[in-house]
C-alpha positions as CSV (number, residue, x, y, z in Angstrom):
1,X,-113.1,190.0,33.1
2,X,-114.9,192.7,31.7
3,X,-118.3,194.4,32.6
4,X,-121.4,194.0,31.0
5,X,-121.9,193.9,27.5
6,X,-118.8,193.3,25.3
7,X,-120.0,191.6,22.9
8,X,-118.5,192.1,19.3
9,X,-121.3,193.2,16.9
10,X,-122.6,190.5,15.0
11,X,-122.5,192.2,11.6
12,X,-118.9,194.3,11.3
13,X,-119.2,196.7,8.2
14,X,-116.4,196.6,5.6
15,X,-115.2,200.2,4.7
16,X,-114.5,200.5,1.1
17,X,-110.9,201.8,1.1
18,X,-109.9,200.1,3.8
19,X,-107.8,197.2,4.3
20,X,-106.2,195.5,7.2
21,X,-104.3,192.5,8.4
22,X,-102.4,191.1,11.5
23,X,-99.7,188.9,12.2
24,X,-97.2,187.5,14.2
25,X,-94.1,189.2,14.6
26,X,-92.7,188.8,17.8
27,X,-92.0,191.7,18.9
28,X,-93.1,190.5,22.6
29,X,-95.8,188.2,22.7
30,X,-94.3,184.5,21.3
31,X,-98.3,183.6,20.4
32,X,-100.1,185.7,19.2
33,X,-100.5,188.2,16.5
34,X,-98.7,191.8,17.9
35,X,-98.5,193.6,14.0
36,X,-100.9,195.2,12.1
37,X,-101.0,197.3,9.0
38,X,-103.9,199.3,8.0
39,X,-103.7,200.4,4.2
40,X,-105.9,203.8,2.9
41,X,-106.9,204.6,-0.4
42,X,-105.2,207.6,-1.5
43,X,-108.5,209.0,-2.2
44,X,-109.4,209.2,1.4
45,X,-108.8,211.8,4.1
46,X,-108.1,211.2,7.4
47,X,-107.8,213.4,10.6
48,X,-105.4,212.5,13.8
49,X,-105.2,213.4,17.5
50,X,-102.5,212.4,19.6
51,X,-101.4,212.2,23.2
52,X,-100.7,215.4,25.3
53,X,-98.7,213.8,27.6
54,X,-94.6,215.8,27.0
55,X,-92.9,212.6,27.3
56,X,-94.7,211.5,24.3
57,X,-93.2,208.2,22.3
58,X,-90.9,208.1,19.5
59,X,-93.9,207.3,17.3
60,X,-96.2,210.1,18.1
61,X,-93.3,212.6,17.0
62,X,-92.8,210.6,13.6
63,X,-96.3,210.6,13.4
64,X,-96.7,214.2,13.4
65,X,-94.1,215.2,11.2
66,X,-95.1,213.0,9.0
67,X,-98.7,213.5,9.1
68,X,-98.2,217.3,8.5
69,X,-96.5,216.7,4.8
70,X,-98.9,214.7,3.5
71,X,-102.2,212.6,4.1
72,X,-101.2,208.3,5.2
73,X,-101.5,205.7,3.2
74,X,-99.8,203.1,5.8
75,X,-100.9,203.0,9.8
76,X,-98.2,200.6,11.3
77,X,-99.0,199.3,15.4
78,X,-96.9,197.5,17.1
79,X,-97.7,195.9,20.6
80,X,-96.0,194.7,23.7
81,X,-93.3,197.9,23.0
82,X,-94.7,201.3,23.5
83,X,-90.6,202.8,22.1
84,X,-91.4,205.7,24.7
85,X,-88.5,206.7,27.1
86,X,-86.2,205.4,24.0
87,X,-84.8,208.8,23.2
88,X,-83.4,209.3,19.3
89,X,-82.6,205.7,18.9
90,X,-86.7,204.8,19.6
91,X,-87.1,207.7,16.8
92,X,-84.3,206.3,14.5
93,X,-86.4,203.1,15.2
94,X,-89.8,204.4,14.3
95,X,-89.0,206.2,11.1
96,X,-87.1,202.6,10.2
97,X,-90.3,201.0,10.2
98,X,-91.9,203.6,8.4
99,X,-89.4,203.4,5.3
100,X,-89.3,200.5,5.5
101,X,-93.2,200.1,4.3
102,X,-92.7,202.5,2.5
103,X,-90.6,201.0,0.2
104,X,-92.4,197.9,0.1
105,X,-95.6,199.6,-0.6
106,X,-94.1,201.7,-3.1
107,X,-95.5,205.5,-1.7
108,X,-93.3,208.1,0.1
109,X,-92.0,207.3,4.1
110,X,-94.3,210.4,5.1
111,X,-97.4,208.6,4.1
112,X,-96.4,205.7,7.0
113,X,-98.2,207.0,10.3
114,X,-96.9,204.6,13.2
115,X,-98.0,203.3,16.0
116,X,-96.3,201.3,19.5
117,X,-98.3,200.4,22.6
118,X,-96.7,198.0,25.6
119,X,-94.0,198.6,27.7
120,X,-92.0,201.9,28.0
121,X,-88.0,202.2,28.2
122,X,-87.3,199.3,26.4
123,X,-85.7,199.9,22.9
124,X,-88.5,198.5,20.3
125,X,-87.3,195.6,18.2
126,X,-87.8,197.6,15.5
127,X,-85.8,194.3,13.5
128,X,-88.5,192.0,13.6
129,X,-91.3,194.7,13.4
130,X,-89.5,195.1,9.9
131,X,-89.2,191.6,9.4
132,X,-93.1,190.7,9.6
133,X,-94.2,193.4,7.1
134,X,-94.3,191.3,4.3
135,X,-96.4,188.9,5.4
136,X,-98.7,191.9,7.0
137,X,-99.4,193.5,3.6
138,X,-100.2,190.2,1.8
139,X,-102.5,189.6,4.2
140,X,-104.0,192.7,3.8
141,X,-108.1,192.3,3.5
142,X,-111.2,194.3,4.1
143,X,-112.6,192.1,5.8
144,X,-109.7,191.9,8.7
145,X,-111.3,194.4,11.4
146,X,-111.7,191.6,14.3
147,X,-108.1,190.4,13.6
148,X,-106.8,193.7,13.7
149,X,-108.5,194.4,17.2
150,X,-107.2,191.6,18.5
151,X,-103.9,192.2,16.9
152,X,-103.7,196.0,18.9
153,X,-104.6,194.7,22.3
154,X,-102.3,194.6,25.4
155,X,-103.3,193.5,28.7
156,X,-107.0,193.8,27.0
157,X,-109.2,191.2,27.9
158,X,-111.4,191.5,24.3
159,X,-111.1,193.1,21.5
160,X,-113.0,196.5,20.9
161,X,-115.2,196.6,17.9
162,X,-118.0,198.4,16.6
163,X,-119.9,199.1,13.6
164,X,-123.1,200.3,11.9
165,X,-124.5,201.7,8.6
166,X,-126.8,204.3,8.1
167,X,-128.8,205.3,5.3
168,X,-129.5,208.7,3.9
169,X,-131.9,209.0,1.1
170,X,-130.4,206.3,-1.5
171,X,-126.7,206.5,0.4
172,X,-125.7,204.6,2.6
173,X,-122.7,205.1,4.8
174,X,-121.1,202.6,7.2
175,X,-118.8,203.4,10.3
176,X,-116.5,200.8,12.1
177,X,-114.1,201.1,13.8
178,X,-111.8,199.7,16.8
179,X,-109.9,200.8,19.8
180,X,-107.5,198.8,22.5
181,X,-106.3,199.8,26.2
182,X,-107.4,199.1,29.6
183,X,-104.8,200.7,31.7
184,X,-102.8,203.9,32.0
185,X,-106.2,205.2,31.3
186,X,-107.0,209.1,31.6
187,X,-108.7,211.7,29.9
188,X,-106.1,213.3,27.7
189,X,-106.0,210.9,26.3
190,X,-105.1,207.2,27.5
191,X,-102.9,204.4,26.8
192,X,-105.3,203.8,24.1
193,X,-105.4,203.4,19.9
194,X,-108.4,204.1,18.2
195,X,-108.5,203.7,14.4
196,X,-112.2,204.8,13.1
197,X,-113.3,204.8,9.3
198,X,-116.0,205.4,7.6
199,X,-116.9,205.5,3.3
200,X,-118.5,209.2,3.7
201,X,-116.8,212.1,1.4
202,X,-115.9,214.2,4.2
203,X,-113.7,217.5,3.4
204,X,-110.3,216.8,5.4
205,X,-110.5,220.3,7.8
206,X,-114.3,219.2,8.7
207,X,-113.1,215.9,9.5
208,X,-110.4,217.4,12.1
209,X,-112.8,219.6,13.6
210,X,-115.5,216.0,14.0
211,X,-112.7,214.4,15.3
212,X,-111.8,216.5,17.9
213,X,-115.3,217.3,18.6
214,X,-116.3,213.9,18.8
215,X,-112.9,212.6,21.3
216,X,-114.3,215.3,23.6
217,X,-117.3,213.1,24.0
218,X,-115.7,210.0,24.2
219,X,-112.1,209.1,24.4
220,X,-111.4,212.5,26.5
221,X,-114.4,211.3,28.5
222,X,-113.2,208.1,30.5
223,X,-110.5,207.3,33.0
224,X,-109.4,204.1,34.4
225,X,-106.2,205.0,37.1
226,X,-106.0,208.6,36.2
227,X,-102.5,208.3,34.4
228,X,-101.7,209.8,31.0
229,X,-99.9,207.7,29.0
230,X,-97.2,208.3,26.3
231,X,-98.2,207.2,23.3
232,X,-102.4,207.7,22.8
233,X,-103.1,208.0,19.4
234,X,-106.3,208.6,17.3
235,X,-107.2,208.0,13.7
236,X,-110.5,209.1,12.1
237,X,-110.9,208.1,7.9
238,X,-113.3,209.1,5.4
239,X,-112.8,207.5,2.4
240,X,-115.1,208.7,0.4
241,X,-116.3,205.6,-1.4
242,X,-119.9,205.8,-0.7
243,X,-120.7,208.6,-2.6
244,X,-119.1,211.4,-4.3
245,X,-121.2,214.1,-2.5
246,X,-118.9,216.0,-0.5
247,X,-119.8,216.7,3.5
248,X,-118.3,220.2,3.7
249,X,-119.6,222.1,6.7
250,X,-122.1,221.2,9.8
251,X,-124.3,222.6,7.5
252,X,-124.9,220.2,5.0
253,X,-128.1,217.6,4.6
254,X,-126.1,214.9,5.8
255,X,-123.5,216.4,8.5
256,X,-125.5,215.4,11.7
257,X,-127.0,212.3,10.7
258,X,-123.3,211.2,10.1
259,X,-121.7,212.9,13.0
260,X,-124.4,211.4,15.4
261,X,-123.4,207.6,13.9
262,X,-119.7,208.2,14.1
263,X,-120.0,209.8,18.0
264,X,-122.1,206.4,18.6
265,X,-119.0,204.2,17.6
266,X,-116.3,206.4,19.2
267,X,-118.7,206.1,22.7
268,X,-119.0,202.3,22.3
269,X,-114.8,202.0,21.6
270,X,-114.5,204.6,24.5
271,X,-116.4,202.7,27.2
272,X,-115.3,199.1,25.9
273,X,-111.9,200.3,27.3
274,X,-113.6,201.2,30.5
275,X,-115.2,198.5,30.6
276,X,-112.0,196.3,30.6
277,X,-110.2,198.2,32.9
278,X,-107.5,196.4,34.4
279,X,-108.8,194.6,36.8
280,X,-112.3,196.4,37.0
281,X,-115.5,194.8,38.3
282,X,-117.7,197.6,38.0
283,X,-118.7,200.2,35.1
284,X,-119.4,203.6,36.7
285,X,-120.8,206.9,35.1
286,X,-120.3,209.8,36.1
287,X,-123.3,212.1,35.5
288,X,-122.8,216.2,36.8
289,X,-126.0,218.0,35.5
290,X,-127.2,221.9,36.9
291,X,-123.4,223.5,36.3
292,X,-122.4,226.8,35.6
293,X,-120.0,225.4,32.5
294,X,-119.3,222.0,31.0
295,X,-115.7,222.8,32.5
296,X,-116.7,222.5,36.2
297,X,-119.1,219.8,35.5
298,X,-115.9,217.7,33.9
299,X,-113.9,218.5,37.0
300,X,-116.6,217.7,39.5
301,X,-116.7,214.5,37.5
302,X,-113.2,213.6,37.0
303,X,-112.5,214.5,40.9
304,X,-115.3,211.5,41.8
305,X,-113.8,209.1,39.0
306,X,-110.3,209.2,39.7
307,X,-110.5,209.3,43.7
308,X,-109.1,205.8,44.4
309,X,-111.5,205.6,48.0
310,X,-114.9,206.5,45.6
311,X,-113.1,203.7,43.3
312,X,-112.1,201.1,46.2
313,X,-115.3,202.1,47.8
314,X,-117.2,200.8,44.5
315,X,-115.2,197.4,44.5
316,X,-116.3,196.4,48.1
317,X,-120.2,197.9,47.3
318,X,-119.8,199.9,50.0
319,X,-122.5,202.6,50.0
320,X,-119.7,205.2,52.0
321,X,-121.3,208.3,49.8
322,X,-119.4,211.1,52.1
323,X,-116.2,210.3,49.8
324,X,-118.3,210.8,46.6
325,X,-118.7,214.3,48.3
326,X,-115.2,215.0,49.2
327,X,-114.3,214.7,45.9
328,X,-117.2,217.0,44.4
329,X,-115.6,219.2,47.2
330,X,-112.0,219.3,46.5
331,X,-112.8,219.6,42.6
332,X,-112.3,223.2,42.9
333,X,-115.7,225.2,42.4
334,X,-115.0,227.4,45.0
335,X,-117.9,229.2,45.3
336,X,-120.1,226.0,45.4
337,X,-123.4,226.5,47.5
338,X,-123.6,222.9,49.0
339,X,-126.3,223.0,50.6
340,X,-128.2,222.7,47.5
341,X,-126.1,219.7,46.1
342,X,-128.0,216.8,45.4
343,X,-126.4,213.0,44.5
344,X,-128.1,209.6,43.5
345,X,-126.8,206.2,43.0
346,X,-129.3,204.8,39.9
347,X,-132.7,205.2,41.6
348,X,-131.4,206.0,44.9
349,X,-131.0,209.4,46.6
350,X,-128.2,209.3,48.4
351,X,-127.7,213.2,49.2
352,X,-130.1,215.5,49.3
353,X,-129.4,219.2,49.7
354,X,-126.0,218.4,50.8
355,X,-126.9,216.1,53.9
356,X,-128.3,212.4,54.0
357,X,-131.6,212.2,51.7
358,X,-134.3,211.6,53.6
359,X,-135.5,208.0,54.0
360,X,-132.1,206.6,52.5
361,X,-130.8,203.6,54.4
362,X,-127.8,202.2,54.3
363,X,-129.3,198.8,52.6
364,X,-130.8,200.6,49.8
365,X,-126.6,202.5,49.0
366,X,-125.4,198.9,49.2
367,X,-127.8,197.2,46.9
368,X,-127.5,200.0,44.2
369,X,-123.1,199.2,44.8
370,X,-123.5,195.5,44.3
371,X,-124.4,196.3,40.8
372,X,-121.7,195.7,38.0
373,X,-123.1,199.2,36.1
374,X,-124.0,202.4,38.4
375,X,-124.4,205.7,37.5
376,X,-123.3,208.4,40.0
377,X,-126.0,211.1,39.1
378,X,-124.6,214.9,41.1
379,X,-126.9,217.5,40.8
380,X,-125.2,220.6,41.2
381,X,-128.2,223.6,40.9
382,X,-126.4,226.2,39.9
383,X,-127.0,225.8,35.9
384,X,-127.7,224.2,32.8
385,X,-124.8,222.8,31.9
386,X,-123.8,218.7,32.1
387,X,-121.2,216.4,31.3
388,X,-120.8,212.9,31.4
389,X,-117.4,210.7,32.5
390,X,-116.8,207.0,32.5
391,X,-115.1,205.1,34.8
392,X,-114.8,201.7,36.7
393,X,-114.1,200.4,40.1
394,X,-110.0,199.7,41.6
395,X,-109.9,196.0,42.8
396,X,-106.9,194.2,44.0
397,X,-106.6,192.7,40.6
398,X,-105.7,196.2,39.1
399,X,-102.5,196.1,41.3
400,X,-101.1,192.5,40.6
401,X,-101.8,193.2,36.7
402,X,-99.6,195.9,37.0
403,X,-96.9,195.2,39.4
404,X,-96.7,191.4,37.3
405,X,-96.6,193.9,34.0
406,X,-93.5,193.2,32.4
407,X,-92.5,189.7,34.2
C-alpha cells in the first residue's frame, strides 16, 4: 500500500494540445490496459531527459535520435516489457513501433518518441504493440490523463497524477501531468516515466534548461533501492495554447510564477513514486542543511537514504540513530568536524554535537519511527547550503515483490 496521501486531484486540468488514450494490447498484462499514445500539437515544444544508466533500452536510443531531428508529435509506452538487454533486435523493435504510428498518423517516423517499462531481457512483442495502435489513436481524448496513468503503471499500486492552473493577469495556464514507477528507483534517474504538459508558450531551449532544472529538484531527488534503471525517461510540453506571449528567458513577467507551478507538479509525481515504493511503509525525507555545497549535502543525503540498515531500521521503528551517522560518515566529506553535527527525527533531537542529545530517550526515537512520514533533519554547520532527498522504508514486502517479479 502506499503512504499517506495519494489521492488523485479532484479537478485534473485538460492541456489544450494534448490528447491521450490507453488500451489493451497485451503486451503482458491479459487485463488491463498496458498502451498508451500521447498525441502533440505541432505547435508545441517539448524538452526530454533520459536515463544515464550505459545499458540504456532500445527505446531511449530511438528516442534520442529521433528527438534530435525534429520536435514529437507521437509518445508511444508500452508496459510489462522494458526491450532493454534486447540488443539490435529490441532497436529494430522500437523503431517498428515508431513507423508504424507514423504511418497511421500520417507525420514522419522521427516525430514518434517511444517508450517501454517492465521487464528487461525479454524481446518486446513489438507485434501486438503494433497491433493495438489503432484503437489507441481513436481513442485519443483530452480528457484521458487518469487512463493514461493507469495505463503506464507496473508494479504501481496507484496511478500518479497531478494538476493545477494558475492565473497571471487575464492568462491562465494549467500544468498536469503524470509519472509511474515504484521500484528500480534511484536518483539518475529511476525506473520511472514522467510525461508533464502545460498550455504556456515557452521557447523550446528555455524549456530544456526548466526541465533539467526542475528534475534536479525532483525526479533526481528520490530513491527507493538505489538502482538505476535502463529505461527512465522524461517529457516536459508547452503547447503554447494559452496565450501567444512567448516565455523566453528567466527574465520574463511570467517565468517564475510558471516555473514555481510546474516544480510543484514534478515534486508531487516525484514523491507519489516514493511514496509507492515497492513494498514501502514509510515516507522518509531527507533534510541536510549548514553544508559547504548542495553537492555534499546530496551525498550526505543519498548515503542515509539508500543504506538498507537506516532503511530496515525505519520499517521496524527502531530509533537505532548511530546508523543514520554511519552513513553521514562514510558519505565522503572528509574533512567533516563531527563534533558539531547535529540530527533530528521531526521534533526530536536525536544527536546533538555529534553524541546523544541531551534528554533524548529511547521512547521519544521510537515514537517519532512509528510514524508513516519522518523527516531525517542533519545539520551539518559548516555552511549555507541544503538539499532535500526523498526516500522510504525496506520491508520484507520489497523483497517478495521482487523475487515474484516476473512469475
Amino acid at each position: 500500500m502506499a503512504v499517506g496521501n495519494v489521492a488523485v486531484p479532484t479537478t485534473i486540468y485538460a492541456i489544450d494540445g494534448i490528447k491521450l488514450s490507453a488500451t489493451a494490447a497485451g503486451v503482458r498484462y491479459k487485463d488491463r490496459d498496458d498502451l498508451v499514445v500521447i498525441e502533440i500539437a505541432d505547435s508545441a515544444a517539448t524538452a526530454v531527459v533520459t536515463t544515464r544508466n550505459t545499458f540504456c533500452a532500445a527505446p531511449v536510443r530511438v528516442l534520442r535520435e529521433h528527438f534530435a531531428k525534429m520536435s514529437p508529435r507521437y509518445l508511444v509506452t508500452n508496459t510489462g516489457n522494458a526491450n532493454a538487454g534486447t540488443g539490435a533486435d529490441g532497436k529494430r523493435r522500437a523503431t517498428d513501433i515508431c513507423s508504424a504510428l507514423a504511418d497511421k498518423a500520417g507525420v514522419d517516423t522521427n516525430a514518434v518518441l517511444p517508450f517501454s517499462t517492465g521487464v528487461i531481457g525479454e524481446p518486446l512483442n513489438s507485434e501486438a504493440v503494433i497491433a493495438g495502435l489503432d484503437a489507441a489513436l481513436a481513442g485519443l481524448a483530452a480528457d484521458s490523463w487518469l487512463a493514461a496513468a493507469n495505463g503506464i503503471r507496473t508494479t504501481d499500486t496507484i496511478p500518479k497524477l497531478a494538476s493545477q492552473k494558475i492565473n497571471i493577469g487575464d492568462i491562465s495556464y494549467h500544468v498536469t501531468g503524470i509519472s509511474k514507477g515504484s521500484g528500480m528507483i534511484r536518483p539518475n534517474m529511476a525506473t520511472m516515466l514522467g510525461y508533464v504538459a502545460t498550455d504556456a508558450n515557452v521557447a523550446p531551449d528555455l524549456l530544456q534548461e526548466m526541465l533539467i532544472a526542475i528534475n534536479e529538484q525532483s525526479f533526481n531527488r528520490i530513491t527507493v533501492d538505489g538502482d538505476t534503471s535502463t529505461n527512465d525517461c522524461c517529457v516536459l510540453i508547452a503547447t503554447g495554447k494559452a496565450s501567444s506571449q512567448v516565455i523566453d528567458s528567466p527574465e520574463h513577467p511570467h517565468y517564475s510564477l510558471l516555473f514555481n507551478a510546474l516544480t510543484e507538479v514534478f515534486v508531487r509525481l516525484a514523491q507519489l513514486i516514493v511514496r509507492d515504493g515497492e513494498g514501502a511503509t514509510k515516507f522518509i525525507t531527507v533534510k541536510v542543511t549548514s553544508g559547504k555545497t548542495t553537492q555534499e549535502c546530496c551525498d550526505v543525503a543519498y548515503a542515509v537514504a539508500h543504506s538498507p540498515l537506516v532503511k530496515t531500521a525505519f520499517f521496524a521503528s527502531d530509533a537505532n540513530w548511530g546508523r543514520i551517522l554511519a552513513a553521514v560518515g562514510y558519505a565522503g566529506i572528509e574533512d567533516l568536524d563531527t563534533e558539531q553535527v547535529d540530527v533530528s527525527l521531526d521534533e526530536v533531537m536525536i544527536c546533538q554535537n555529534g553524541g546523544v542529545a541531551m534528554g533524548y530517550t529511547e521512547a521519544a526515537g521510537n515514537k517519532v519511527m512509528s510514524r508513516p512520514e519522518i523527516t531525517i533533519h542533519i545539520d551539518l554547520a559548516r555552511g549555507e547550503a541544503s538539499d532535500t532527498v526523498y526516500t522510504c522504508d525496506l520491508s520484507y514486502d520489497y523483497v517478495k515483490i521482487n523475487a515474484d517479479y516476473r512469475s
